[in-house]
N, C-alpha and C positions, 0 to 999 in steps of 0.2 A: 311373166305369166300372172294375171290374173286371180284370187281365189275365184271369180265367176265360170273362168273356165277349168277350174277342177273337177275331176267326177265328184259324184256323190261317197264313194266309197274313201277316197282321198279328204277329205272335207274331214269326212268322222272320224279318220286316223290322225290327222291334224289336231280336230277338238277334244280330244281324248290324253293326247299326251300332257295337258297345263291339269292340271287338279281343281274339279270343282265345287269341291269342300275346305273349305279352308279355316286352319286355326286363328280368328282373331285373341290374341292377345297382347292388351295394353300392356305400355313401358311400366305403368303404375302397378298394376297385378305383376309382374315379372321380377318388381323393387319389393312388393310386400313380401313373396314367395323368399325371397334371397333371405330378406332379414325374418321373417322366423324363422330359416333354417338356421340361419347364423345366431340367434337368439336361441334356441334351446340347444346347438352345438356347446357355446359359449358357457350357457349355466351348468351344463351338465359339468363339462372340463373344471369348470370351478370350485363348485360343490365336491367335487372328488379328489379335488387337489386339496382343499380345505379340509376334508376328512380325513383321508389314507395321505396328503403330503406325496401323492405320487399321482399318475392317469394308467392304470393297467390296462391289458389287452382286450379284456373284457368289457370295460367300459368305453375303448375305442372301438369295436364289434356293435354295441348299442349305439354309439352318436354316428357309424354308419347306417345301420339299420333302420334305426329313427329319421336320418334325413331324407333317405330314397320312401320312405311310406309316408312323409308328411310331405312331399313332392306329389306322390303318385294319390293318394287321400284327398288333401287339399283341393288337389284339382277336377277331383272327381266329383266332390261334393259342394264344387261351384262358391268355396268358399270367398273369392276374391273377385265377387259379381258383383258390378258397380252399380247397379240400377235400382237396389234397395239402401235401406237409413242403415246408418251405423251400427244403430240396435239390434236390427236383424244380424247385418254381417256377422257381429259378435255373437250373438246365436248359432250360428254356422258354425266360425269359429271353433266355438267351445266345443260342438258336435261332432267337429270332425277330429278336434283335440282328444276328447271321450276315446271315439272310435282305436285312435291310434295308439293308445295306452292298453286299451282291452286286445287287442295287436297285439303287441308287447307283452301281455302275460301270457296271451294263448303260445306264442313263441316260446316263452320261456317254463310254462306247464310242459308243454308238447318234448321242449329239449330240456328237462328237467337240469337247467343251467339257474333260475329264478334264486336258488342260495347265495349264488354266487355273487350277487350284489347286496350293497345297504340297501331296506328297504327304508331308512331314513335317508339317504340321497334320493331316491328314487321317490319319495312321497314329495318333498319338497320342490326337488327337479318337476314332477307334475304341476305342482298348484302355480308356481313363480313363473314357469312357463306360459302356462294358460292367462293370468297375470300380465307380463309383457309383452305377451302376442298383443291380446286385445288394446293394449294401451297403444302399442305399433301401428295397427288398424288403424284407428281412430283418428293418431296423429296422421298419418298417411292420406288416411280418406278427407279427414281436412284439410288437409296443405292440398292435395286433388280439388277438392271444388273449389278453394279460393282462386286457385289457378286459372280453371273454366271458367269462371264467374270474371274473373280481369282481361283475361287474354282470350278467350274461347270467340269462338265466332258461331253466328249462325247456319243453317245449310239449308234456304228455303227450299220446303218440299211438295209433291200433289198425289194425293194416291187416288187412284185409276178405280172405281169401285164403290159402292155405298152400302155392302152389305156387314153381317156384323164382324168379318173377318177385317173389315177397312174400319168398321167403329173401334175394334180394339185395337188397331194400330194408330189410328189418331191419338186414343186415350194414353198408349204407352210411350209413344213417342214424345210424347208433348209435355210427360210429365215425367221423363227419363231426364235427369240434369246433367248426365255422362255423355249422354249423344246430343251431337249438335244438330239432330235433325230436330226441324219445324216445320209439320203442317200448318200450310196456310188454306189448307181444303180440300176436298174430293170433286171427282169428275166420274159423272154417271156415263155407264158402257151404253150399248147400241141398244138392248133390250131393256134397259131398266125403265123404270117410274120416274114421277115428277118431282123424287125429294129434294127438298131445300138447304137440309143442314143434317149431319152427322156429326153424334161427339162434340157441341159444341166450334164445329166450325162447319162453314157455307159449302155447298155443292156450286162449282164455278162453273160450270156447262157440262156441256156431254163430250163422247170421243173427236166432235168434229173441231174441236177448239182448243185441242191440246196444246197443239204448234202454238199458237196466239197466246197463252197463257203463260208458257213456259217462257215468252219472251216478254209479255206484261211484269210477270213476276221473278223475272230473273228466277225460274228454279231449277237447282242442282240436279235432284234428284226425285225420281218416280216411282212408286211402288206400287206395284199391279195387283191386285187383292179381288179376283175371278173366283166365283166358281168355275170348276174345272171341268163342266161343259163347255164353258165360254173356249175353249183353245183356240178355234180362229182366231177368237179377237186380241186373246195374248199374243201368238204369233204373229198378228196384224198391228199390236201396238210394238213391237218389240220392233219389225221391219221399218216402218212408220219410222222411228227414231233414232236408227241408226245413223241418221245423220245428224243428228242434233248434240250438243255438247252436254248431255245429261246421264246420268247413273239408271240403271232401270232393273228394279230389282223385284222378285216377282213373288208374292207372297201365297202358294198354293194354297186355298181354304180344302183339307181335308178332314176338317174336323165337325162335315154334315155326316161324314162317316160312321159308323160304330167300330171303333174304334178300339183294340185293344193292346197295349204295351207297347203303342207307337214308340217310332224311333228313328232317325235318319242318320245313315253310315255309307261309307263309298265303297266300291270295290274296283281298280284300276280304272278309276278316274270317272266311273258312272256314281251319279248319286241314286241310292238306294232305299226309299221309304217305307218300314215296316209299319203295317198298316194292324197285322195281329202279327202277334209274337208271344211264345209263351217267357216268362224273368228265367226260368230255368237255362234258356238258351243264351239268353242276351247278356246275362250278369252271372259268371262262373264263380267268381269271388264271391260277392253276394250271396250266394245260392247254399256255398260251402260254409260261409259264418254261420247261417240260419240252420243248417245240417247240424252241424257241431251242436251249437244252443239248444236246437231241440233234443240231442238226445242226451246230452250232458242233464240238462234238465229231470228228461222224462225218467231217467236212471237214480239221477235225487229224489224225484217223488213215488216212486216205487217205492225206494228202499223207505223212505220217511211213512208212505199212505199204507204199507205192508199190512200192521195190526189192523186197520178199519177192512180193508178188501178179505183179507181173510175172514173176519163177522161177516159180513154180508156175505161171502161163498158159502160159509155155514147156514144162514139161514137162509138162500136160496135153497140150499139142499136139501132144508127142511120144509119149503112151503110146500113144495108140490115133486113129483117123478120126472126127471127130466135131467138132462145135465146143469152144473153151475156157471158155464158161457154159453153163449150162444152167437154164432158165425154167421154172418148173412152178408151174400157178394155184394158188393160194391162198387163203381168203376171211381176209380184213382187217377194217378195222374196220367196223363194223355189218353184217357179212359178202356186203360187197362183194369181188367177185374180185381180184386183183390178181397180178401178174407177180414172184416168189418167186426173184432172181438170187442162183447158186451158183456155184462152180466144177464144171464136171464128175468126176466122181469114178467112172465107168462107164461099160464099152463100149454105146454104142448098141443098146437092144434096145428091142421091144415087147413092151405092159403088155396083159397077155390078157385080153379083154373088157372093155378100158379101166378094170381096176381097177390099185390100184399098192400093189406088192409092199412092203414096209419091208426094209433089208438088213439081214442076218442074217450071224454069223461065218461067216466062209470061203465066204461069198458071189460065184460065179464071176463076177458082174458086174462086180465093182467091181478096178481098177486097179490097181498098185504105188502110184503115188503116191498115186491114192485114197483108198490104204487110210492112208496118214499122213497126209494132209489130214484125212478124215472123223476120225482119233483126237482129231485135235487141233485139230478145228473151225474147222481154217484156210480150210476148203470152204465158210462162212458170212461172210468176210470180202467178199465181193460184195454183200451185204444192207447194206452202209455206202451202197451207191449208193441202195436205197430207201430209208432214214433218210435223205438227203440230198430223194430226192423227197418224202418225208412221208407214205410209203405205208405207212412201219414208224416205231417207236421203239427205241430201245437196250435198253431194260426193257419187258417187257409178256409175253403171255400167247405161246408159240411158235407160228408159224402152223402147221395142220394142211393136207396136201394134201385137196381138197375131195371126195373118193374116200372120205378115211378119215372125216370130216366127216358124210357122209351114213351111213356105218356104226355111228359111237358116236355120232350124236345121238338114237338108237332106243332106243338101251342105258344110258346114263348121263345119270342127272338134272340139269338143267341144265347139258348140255352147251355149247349154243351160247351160253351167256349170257357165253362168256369171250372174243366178237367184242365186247362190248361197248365197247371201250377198244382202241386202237391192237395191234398184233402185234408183239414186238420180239424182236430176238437172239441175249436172254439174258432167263432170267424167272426167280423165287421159285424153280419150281418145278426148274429146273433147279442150281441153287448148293446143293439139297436134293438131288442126286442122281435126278432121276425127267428124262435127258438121253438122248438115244438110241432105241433102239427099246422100246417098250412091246408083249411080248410076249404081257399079261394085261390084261383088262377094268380087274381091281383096281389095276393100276399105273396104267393113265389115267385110272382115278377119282382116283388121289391127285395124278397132275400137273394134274387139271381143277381140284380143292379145293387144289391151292396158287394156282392162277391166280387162282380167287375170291375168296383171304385177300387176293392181291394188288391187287384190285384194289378191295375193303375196306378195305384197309389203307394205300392208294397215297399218298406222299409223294413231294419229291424228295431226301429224305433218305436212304427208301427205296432209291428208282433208282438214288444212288451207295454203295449200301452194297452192294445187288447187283453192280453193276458192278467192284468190287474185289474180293468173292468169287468171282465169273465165272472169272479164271486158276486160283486154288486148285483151283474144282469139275472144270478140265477132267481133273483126273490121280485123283477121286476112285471115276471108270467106263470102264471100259475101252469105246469106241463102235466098231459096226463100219462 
């Protein structure tokens, strides 16, 4: 029998069973992984054999612990990605070394067991570690490209496509030293233009001269790089080639898209492409570091900002009648409402026809003290109370009163898609200057598209690299 004469429903239960995501991992990533496990196994056994003359239970528990998180770390943080310089790698490296130490003490805070070691093994075991990783790397990744560069071969290639999803694949291919592919040019689809060249290499013909090309140039392998209107024609080039001795791999352009927390994952054997996705969902780990951080935080600067917050509730209570916070809904994450605490910073009025004003200079509402709280965003130091509840984060996208919410969700394209992810204090978009009142459509479109680079782009490296820009940003706008 045939595959031709299977039904349709038999076909798919066939295609379904082989997995079609698959982990590439070189022999070389698989050599470097081994040996720094085996290199900070080895120093630690050392060092504590040198100190205590014995290896306790305890420190066998850590060179367990240690090697399944710089397994499961490592990999996650793309440490051992060949397509960058040494320099970077080592960058990474060190990053994900960072991470797995702070690991390591949240573990050891949490199971208040942290006595129980040197902290002079354990400072040393860090630095020497981080030390012979990188050195490992390096040597590694060199003996790696001498290799490729002697023995390596080429793997002439044609991507199917001229638009900028096939220009960045020219340009990364070709300057990737890890992969043996080489563009030697694109071939324009059925509907394209008259282009000549892409990325520094020739456009060879259109779809009618593939076959012809593929035998002029001896090429291995094809990559299909459509907009994904084009389906026939991928389906047309895909059938088209099946008889041909060639690789054909199809490079979906989803990235005309608006796009947020893309991600591509399988589920029995279908591949899956999240096209929105809120970090919340996708990174549980992640999501619970950032948890932690922030209230561990917001709970040190309470207790440390105490004396100043109490002055100011004092003298709110003295400018005017009124209470010393002030609560206004909010929507939060997944735009749930929530309770938005401030210091008051204005006499008691009402919002006409339940809309709400944004203050504006020389704004009668707003207070003497108001007005150098709101400068100097000391009227936001109440929101450590919902970081503490977990109704905010320290970093994230700034909540909108739900008023203004219903106003620019009409007006600005994926507006609400920046509830997606917790509402925090201080965000991207504000350490960029877009802090205060947004007078114009086009200034909320640019604070919306920082919140979405941010939350594309979300680390916790991120979070504190914001958070240290946050005082600089407050003196770079004057707020009223």
């Amino acid at each position: 029998m045939t595959v031709s004469n299977l039904d349709t429903g038999t076909q798919t239960a066939i295609r379904r069973q082989k997995r079609l995501l698959k982990n590439h991992e070189s022999l070389t990533s698989l050599f470097q992984l081994a040996a720094d496990v085996f290199v900070a196994a080895t120093l630690l056994f050392l060092l504590t054999w040198i100190k205590l003359e014995s290896f306790p239970p305890a420190y066998r528990v850590l060179t367990v612990i240690a090697a399944f998180s710089l397994w499961f770390i490592y990999s996650s943080r793309g440490v051992y990605r060949q397509s960058s310089s040494c320099l970077r790698g080592c960058i990474r490296l060190s990053g994900a070394w960072g991470i797995l130490m702070l690991l390591l003490l949240l573990i050891g805070f949490v199971t208040k067991t942290s006595e129980i070691f040197s902290r002079e093994i354990l400072l040393i075991w860090a630095v020497s570690v981080l030390i012979f990783q990188n050195i490992s790397f390096c040597i590694v990744s060199y003996l790696s490209k001498k290799y490729k560069e002697s023995f390596g071969h080429h793997l002439p290639v044609i991507i199917v496509g001229t638009g900028s999803v096939a220009q960045h694949l020219v340009s990364s291919l070709n300057k990737n030293r890890w992969l043996p592919d080489k563009v030697i040019g694109c071939v324009r689809s059925l509907d394209n233009d008259d282009t000549v060249s892409v990325a520094n290499v020739d456009v060879l013909g259109g779809l009618e001269s593939i076959r012809e090309l593929i035998k002029k140039h001896d090429i291995r392998r094809i990559y299909i790089a459509l907009p994904m209107r084009a389906s026939e024609q991928i389906e047309g080039v895909n059938i088209d080639l099946l008889d041909e001795n060639v690789d054909v791999i199809w490079a979906p352009d989803i990235f005309a898209l608006n796009l947020l927390n893309h991600s591509v994952r399988e589920v029995a054997g279908v591949p899956l492409i999240s096209l929105n996705e809120s970090p919340l969902t996708s990174s549980k780990a992640s999501m619970v570091l950032k948890d932690v951080m922030d209230r561990t935080i917001a709970a040190v600067a309470l207790c440390m900002l105490a004396p100043l917050m109490l002055w100011v509730a004092y003298k709110v209570k003295r400018s005017s009648p009124g209470p010393v916070f002030f609560k206004q809904d909010r929507h939060g994450w997944d735009g749930k409402v929530i309770k938005v605490w401030k210091f008051r910073s204005m006499k008691l009025h009402d919002e006409a026809h339940g809309e709400v004003q944004q203050a504006t200079k020389e704004d009668p509402r707003i207070t003497d003290i108001g007005r150098l709280i709101r400068r100097t965003s000391i009227d936001e130091l109440p929101q450590l109370i919902n970081v503490l509840q977990g109704s905010m984060s320290l970093v994230g996208p700034r909540p909108h009163a739900v008023a203004h919410n219903n106003y620019y969700s009409d007006k600005i394209n994926a507006y609400l898609a920046r509830h997606r992810i917790k509402p925090g204090m201080t965000g991207l978009a504000q350490i960029n200057g877009y802090r205060g009142e947004t007078e114009t459509i086009d200034k909320m479109e640019k604070r919306v598209e920082y919140d979405l680079s941010y939350i594309n782009n979300w680390s916790l490296f991120l979070d504190v690299k914001i958070l240290i820009k946050t005082p600089i940003s407050l003196f770079s706008k004057e707020i009223y």
